[in-house]
Backbone bond lengths (Angstrom), bond angles and torsions (degrees), N, CA, C in turn:
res aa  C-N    CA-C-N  psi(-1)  N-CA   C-N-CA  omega(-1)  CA-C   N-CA-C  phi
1 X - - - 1.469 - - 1.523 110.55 -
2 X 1.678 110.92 -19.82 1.317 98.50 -170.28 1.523 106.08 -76.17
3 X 1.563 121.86 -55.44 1.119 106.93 -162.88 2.191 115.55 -78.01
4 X 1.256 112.84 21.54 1.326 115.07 164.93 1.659 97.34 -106.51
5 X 0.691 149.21 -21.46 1.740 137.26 113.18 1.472 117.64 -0.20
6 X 1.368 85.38 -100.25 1.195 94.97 -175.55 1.577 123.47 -53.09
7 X 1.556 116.75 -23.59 1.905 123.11 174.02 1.641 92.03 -50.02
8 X 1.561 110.24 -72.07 1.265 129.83 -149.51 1.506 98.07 -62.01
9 X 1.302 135.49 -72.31 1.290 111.41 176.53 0.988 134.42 -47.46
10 X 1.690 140.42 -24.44 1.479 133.83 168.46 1.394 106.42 -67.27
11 X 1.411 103.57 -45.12 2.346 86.67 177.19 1.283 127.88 -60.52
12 X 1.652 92.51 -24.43 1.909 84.49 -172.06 1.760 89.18 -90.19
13 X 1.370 142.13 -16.58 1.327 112.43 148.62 1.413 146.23 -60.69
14 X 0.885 102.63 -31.05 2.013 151.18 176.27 1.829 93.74 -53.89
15 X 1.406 108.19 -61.40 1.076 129.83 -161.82 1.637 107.39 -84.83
16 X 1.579 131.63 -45.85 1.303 128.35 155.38 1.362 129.17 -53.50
17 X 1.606 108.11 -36.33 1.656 112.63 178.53 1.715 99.07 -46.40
18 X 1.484 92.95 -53.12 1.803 100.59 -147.29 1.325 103.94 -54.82
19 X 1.481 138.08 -49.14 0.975 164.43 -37.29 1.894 74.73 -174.32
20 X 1.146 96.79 -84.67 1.622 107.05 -177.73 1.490 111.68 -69.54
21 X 1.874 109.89 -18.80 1.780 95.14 155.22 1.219 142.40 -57.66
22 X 1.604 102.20 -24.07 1.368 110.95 -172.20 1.679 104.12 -58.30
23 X 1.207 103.58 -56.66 1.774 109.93 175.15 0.991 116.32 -47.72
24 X 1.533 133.05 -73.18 1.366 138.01 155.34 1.505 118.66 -8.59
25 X 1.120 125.05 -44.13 1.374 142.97 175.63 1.601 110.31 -62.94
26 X 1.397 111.45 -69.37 1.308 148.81 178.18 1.816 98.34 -34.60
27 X 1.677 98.29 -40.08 1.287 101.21 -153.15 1.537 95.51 -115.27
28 X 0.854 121.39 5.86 2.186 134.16 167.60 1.390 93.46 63.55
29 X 1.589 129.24 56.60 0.787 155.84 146.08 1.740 147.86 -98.77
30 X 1.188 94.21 5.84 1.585 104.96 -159.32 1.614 111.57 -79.56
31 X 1.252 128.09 -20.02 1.385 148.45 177.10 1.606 105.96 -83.06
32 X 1.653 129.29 -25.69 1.255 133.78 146.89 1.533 110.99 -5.10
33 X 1.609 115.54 -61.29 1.666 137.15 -141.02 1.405 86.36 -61.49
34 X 1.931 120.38 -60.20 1.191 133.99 -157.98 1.409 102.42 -55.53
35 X 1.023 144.15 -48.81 1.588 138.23 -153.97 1.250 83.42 -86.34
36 X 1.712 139.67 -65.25 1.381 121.19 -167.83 1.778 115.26 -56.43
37 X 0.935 105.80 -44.57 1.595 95.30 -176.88 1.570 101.71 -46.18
38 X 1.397 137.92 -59.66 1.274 139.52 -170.56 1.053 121.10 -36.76
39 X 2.255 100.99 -39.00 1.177 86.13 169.21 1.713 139.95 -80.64
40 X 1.185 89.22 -17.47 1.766 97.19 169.43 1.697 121.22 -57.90
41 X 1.278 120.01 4.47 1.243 141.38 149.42 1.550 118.37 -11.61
42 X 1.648 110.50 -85.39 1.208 138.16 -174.98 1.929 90.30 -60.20
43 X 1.077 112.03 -38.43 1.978 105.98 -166.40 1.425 95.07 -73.69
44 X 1.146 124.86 -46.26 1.751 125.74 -156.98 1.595 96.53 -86.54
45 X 1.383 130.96 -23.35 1.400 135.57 171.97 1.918 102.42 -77.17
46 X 0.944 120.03 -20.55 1.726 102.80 -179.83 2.057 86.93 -110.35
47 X 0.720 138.60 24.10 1.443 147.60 -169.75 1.671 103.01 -107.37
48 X 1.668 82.19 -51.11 1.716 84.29 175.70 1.659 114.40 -98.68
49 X 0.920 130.18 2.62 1.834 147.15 172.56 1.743 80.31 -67.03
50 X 1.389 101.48 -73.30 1.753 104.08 -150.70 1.388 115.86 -95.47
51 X 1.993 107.71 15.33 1.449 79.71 175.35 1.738 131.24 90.82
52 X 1.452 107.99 11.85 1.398 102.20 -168.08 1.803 89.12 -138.65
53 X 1.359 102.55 -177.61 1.637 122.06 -155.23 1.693 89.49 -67.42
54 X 1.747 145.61 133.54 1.128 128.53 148.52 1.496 133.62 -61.45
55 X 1.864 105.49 -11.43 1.615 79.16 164.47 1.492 118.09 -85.01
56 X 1.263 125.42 2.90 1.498 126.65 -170.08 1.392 90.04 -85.46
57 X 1.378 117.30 -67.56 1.613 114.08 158.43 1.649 118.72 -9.92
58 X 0.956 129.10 -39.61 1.420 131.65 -122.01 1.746 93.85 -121.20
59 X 1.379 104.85 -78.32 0.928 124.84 147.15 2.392 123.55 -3.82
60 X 1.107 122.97 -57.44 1.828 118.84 -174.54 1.527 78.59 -72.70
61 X 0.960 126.23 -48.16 2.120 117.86 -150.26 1.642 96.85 -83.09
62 X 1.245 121.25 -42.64 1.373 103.68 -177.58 1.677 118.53 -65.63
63 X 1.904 114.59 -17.20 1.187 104.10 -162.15 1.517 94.59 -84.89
64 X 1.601 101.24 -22.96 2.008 90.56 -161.52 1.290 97.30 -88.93
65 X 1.621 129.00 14.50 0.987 126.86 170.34 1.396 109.56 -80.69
66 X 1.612 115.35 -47.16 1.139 126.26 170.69 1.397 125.26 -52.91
67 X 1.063 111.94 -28.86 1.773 124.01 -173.81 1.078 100.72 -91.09
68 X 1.654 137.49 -4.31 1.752 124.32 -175.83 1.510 88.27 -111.89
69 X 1.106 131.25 -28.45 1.301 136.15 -177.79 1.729 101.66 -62.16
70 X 1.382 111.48 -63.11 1.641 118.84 -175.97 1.691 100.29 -44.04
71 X 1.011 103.62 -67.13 1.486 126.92 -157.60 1.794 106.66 -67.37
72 X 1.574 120.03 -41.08 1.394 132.40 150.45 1.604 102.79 -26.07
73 X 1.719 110.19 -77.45 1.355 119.22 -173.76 1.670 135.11 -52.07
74 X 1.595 96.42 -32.71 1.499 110.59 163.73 1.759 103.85 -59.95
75 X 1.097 114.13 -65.40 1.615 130.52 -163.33 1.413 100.15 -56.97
76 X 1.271 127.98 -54.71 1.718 129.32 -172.41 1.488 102.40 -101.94
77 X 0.724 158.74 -40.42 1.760 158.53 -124.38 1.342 114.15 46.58
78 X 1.328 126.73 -28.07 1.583 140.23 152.88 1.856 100.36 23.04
79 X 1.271 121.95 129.46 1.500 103.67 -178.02 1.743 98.59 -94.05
80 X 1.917 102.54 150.34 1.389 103.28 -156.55 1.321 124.50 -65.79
81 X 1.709 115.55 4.23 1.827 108.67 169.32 1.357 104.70 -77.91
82 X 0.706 131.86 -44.92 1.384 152.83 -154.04 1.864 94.33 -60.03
83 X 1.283 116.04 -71.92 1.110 129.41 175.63 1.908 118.01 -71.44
84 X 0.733 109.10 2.02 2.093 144.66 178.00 1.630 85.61 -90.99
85 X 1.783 97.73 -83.68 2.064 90.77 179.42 1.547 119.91 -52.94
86 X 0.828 158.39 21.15 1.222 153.76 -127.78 1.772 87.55 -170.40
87 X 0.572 120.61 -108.47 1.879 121.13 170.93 1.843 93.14 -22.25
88 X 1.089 124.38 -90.63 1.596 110.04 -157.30 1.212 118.22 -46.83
89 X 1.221 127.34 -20.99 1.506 129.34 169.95 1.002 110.99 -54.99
90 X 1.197 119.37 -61.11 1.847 126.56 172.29 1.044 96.55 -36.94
91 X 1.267 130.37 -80.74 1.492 130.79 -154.13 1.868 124.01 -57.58
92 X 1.597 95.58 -41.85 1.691 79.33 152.37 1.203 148.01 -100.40
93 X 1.402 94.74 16.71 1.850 104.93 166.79 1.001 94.17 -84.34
94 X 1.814 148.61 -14.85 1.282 123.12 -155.13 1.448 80.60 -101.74
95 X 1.648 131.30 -62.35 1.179 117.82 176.79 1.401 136.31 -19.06
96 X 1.603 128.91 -47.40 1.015 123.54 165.23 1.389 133.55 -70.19
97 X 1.241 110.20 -6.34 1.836 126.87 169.38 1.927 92.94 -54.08
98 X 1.224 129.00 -39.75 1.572 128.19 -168.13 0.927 104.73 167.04
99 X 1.834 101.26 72.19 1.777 128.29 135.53 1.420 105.35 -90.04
100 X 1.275 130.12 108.60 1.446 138.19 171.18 1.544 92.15 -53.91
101 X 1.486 95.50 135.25 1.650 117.85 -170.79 1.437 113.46 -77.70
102 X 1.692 109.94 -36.20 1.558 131.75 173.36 1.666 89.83 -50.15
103 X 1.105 119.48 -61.75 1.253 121.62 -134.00 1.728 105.35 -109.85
104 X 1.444 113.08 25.76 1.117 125.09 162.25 1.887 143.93 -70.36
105 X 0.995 89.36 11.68 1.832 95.77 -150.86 1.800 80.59 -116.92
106 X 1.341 120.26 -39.69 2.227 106.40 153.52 1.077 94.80 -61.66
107 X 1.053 149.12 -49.34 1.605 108.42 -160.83 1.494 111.79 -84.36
108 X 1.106 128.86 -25.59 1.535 126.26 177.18 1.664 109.07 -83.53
109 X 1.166 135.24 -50.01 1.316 140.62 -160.13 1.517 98.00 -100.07
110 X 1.236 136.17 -17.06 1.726 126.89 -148.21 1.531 130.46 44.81
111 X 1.166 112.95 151.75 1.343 96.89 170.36 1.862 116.06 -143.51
112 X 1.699 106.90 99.76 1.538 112.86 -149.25 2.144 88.22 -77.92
113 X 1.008 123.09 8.64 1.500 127.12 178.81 1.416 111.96 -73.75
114 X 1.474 107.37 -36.79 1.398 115.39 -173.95 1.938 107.64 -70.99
115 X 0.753 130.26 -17.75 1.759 139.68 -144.47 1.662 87.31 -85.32
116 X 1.521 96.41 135.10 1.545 103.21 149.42 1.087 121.79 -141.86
117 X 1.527 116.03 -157.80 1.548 117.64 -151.51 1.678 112.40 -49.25
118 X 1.254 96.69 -38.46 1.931 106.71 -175.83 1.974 98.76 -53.84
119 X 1.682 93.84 -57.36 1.807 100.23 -175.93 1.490 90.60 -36.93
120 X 1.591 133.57 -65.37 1.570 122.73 -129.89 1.195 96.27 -89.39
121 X 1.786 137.73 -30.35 1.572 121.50 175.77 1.740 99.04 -72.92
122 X 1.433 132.50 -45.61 1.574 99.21 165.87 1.211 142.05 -58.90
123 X 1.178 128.02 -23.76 1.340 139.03 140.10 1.306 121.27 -13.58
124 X 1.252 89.39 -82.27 1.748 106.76 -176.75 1.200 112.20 -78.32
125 X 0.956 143.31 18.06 1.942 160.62 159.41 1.643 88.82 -85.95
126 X 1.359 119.38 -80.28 1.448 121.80 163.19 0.949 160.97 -29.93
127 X 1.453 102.24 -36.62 1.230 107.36 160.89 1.616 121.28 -92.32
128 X 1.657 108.08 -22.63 1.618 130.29 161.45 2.133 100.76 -39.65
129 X 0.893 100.06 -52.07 1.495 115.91 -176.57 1.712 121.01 -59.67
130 X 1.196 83.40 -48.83 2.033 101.32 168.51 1.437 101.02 -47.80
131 X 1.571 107.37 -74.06 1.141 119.30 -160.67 1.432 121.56 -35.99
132 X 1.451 102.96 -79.57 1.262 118.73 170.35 1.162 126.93 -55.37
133 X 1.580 127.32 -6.63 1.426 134.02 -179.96 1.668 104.34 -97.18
134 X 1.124 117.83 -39.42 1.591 128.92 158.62 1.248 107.80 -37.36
135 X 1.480 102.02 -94.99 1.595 112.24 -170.34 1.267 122.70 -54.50
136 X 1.479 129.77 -6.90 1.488 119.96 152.55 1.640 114.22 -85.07
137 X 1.422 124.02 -29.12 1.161 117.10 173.71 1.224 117.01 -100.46
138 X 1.724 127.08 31.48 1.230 142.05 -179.43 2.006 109.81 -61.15
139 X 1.053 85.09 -67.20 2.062 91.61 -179.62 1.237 111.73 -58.41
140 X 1.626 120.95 -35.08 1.323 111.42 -167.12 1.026 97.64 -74.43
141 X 1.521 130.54 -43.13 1.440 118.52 -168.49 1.152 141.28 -57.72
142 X 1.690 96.48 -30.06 1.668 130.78 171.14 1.313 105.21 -61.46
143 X 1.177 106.85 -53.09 1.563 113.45 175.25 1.600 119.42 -40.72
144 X 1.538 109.06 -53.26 1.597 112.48 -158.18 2.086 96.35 -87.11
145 X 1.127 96.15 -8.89 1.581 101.88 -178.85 1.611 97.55 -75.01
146 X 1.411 122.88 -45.80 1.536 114.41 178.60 1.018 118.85 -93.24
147 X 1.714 125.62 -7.02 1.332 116.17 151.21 1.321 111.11 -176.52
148 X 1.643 112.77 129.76 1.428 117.68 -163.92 1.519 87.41 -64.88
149 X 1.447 111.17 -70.45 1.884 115.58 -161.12 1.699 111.81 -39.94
150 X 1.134 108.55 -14.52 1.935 125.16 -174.40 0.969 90.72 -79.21
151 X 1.561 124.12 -93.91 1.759 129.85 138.52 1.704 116.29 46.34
152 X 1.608 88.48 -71.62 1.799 109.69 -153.24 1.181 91.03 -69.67
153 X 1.655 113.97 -53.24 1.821 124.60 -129.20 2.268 75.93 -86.75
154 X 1.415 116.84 -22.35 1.350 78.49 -179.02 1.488 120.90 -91.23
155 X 1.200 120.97 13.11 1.222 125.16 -170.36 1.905 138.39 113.21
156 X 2.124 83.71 -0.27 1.432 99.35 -163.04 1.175 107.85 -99.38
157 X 1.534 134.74 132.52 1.459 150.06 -169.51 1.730 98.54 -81.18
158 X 1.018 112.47 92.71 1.486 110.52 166.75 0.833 114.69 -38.08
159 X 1.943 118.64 -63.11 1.438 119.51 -150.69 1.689 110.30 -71.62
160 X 1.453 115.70 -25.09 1.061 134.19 179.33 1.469 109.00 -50.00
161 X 1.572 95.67 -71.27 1.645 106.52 172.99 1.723 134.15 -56.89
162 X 1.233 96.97 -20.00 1.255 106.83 174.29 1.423 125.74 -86.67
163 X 1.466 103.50 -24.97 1.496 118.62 163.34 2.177 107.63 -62.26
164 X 1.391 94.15 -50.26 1.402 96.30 -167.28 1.660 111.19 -56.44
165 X 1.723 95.03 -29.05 1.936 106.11 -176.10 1.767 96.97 -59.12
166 X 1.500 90.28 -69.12 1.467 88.24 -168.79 1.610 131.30 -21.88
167 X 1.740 84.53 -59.59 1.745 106.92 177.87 2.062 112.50 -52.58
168 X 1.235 88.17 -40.96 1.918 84.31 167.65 1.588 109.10 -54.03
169 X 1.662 115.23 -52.27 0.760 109.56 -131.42 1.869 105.83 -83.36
170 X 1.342 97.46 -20.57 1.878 130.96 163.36 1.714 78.83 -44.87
171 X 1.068 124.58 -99.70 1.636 140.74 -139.68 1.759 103.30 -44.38
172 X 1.517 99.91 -52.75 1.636 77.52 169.50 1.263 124.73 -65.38
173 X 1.564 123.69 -45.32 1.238 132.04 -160.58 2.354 105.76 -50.91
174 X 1.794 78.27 -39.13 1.784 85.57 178.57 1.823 96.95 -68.02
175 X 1.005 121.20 -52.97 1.421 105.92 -175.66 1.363 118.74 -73.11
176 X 1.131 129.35 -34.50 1.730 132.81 150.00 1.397 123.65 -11.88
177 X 1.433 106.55 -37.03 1.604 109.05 -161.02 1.654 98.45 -96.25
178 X 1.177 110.98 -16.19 1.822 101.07 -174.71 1.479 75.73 -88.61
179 X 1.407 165.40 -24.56 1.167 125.97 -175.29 1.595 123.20 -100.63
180 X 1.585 111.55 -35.04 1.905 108.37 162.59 1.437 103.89 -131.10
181 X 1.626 116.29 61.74 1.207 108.46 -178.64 1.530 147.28 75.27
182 X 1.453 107.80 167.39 2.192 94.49 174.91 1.526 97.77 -87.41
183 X 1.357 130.28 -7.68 1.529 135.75 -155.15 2.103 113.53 -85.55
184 X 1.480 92.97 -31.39 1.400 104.28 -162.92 1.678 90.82 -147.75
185 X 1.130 128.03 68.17 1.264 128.14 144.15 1.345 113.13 -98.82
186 X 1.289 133.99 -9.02 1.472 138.96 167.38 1.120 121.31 -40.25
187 X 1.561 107.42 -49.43 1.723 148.12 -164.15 1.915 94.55 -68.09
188 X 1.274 123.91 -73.96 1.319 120.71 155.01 0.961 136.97 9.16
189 X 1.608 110.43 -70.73 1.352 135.16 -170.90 1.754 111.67 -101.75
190 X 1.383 98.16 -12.90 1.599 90.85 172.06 1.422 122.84 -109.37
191 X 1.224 123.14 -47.58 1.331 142.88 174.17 1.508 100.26 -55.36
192 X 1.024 173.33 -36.42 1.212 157.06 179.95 1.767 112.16 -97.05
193 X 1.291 96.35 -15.75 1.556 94.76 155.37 1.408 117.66 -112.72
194 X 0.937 135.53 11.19 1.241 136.89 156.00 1.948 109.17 -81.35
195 X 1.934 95.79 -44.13 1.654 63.49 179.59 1.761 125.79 -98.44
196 X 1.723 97.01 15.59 1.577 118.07 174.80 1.902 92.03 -56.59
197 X 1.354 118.63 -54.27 1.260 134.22 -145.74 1.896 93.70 -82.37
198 X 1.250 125.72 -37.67 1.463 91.93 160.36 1.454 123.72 -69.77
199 X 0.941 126.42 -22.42 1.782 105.71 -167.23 1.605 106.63 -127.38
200 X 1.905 116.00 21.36 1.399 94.47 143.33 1.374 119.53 -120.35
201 X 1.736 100.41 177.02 1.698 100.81 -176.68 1.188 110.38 -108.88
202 X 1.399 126.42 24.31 1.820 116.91 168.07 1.647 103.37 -167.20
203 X 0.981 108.23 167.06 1.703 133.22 -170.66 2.217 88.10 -46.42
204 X 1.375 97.69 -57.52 2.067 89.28 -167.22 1.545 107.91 -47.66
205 X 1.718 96.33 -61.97 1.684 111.08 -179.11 1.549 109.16 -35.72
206 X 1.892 113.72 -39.40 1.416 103.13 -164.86 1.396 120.38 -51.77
207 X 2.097 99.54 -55.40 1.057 136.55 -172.43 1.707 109.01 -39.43
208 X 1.389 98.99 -62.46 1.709 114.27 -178.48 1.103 122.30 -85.46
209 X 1.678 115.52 6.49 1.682 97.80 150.80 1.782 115.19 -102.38
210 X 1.478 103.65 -16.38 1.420 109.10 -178.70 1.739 101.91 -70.30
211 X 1.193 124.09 -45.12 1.525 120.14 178.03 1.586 102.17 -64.48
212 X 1.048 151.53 -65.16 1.511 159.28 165.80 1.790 93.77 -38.16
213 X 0.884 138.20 -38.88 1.346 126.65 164.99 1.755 131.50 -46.31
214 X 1.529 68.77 -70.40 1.803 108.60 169.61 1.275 121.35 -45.74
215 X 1.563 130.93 -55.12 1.177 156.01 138.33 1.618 118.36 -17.70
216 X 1.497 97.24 -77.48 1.478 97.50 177.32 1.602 146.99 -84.86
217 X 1.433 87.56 12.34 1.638 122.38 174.02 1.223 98.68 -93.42
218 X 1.276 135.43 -42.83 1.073 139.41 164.56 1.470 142.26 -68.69
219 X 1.121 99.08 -8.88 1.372 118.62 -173.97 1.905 95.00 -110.29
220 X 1.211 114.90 -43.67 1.366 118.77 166.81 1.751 119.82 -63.82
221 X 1.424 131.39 -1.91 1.197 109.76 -139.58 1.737 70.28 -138.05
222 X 1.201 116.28 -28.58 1.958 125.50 -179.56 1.684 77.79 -61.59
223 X 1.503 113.79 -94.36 1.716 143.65 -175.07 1.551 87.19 0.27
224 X 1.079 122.55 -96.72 1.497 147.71 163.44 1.861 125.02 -2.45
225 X 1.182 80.32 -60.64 1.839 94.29 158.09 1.598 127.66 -57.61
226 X 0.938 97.33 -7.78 1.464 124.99 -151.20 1.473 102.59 -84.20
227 X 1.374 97.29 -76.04 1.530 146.01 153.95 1.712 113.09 -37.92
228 X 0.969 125.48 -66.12 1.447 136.81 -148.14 1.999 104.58 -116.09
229 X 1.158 102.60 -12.96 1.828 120.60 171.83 1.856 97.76 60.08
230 X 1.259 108.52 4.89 1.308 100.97 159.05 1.649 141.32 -59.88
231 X 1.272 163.63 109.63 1.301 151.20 -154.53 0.798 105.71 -51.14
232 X 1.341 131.38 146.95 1.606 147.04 -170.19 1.516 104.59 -81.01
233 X 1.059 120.42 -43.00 1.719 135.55 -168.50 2.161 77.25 -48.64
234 X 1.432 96.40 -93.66 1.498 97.39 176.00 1.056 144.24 9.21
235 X 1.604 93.91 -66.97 2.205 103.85 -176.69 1.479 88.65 -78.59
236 X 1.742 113.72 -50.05 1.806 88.91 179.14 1.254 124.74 -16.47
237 X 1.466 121.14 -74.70 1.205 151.27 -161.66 1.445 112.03 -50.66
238 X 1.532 117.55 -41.55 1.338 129.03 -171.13 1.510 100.66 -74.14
239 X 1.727 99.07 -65.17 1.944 117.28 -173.79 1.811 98.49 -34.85
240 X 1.182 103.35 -34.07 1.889 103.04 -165.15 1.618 93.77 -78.17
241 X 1.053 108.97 -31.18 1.706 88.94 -172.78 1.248 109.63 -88.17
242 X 1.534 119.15 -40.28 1.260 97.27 -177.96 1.567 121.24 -77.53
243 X 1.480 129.70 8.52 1.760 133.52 117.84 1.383 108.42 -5.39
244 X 1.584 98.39 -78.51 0.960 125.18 -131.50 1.878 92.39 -72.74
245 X 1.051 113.34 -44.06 1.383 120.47 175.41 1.740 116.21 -74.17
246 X 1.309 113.22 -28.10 1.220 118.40 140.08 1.274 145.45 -5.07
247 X 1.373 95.69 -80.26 1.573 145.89 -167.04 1.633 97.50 -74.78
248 X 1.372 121.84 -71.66 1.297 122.65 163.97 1.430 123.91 -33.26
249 X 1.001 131.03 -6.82 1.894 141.81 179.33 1.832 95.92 -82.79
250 X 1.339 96.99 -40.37 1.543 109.14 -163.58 1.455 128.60 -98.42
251 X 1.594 111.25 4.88 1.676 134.79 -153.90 1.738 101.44 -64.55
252 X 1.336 105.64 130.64 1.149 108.35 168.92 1.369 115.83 -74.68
């Protein structure tokens, strides 16, 4: 039971990252993921002190990470990596003040083996939430990415929407890290939409090859771990690139 657990929760993360990479992508954002996961650092380090779930851990630091970042960008105009690096730094200097050293290799690598039934109905509450919060605010977002003043004149609240991106983009990054870590949740969200984006020709195709990517890298890279006692976070990481290098043979 554990590792059909553990299958099912890495795809439907596997499967939300990608999902919201495509946008991320769309929006020259997709490297965003990496600095926030880092910061969930300090959450997944007192997670493992006391004993409790790391995305709950993970989860308070990534949001107020997200909310100084929004609110940074209103106040300065600063463009949002910039102010992304600037927040994650904090967060893993504070992490290493008391990240137990034993107990370092979850927070860098993840470990989706540990998860049970509670992990996979929050999960899937979560990632249920992505989904449907994406794909209704899919155009607008596209929209304000090629132009706020376009954006305005049709009626669409940037700041609004940009708050709501962020907040997606917090939820995977917190669930990201129980499966390849705070180090490489970037990889997640980019690599399966990066290699969705060579070989389709419209916004659906993008969507449904980056989730079918996402998914089955993940589902290959758990299998594998299995087998080979390597961390799953890992082969994820690899299976997606070599997609990804794949995929490039075949580029439209």
């Amino acid at each position: 039971m554990s590792i059909v657990t553990s299958l099912l929760t890495g795809v439907l993360i596997s499967s939300a990252a990608a999902y919201l990479g495509t946008l991320m992508l769309g929006r020259r954002m997709a490297l965003v993921a990496g600095p926030l996961g880092h910061l969930t650092l300090p959450g997944i380090a007192l997670a493992l002190i006391y004993g409790f779930d790391i995305t709950l851990g993970a989860f308070p630091f990534v949001i107020l990470g997200i909310v100084l970042i929004w609110l940074f960008e209103i106040r300065t105009k600063l463009p949002v990596e910039a102010l992304t690096a600037i927040v994650f730094a904090t967060g893993v200097a504070t992490a290493f003040l008391f990240l137990p050293v034993e107990q370092a290799e979850a927070a860098i690598v993840g470990d989706i083996t540990r998860v049970g039934t509670f992990d996979f109905v929050l999960t899937a509450a979560f990632c249920a939430i992505i989904f449907s919060v994406v794909t209704v605010s899919y155009r607008k977002l596209l929209l304000i990415s090629v132009s706020e003043d376009l954006a305005r004149v049709q009626g669409v609240n940037s700041k609004k929407y940009n708050l709501i991106y962020l907040a997606m983009v917090a939820i995977v990054v917190a669930l990201g890290v129980k499966l390849v870590g705070g180090l490489m949740t970037a990889a997640l969200v980019a690599i399966p939409a990066c290699s969705a984006r060579n070989l389709s020709r419209n916004l659906l195709q993008d969507r449904l090859l980056a989730v079918s990517f996402g998914a089955g890298s993940c589902a290959s890279g758990i299998f594998l771990s299995q087998i080979l006692g390597y961390p799953a976070g890992v082969l994820i990481i690899l299976i997606n690139a070599a997609i990804f290098v794949a995929t490039t043979v075949f580029k439209r």
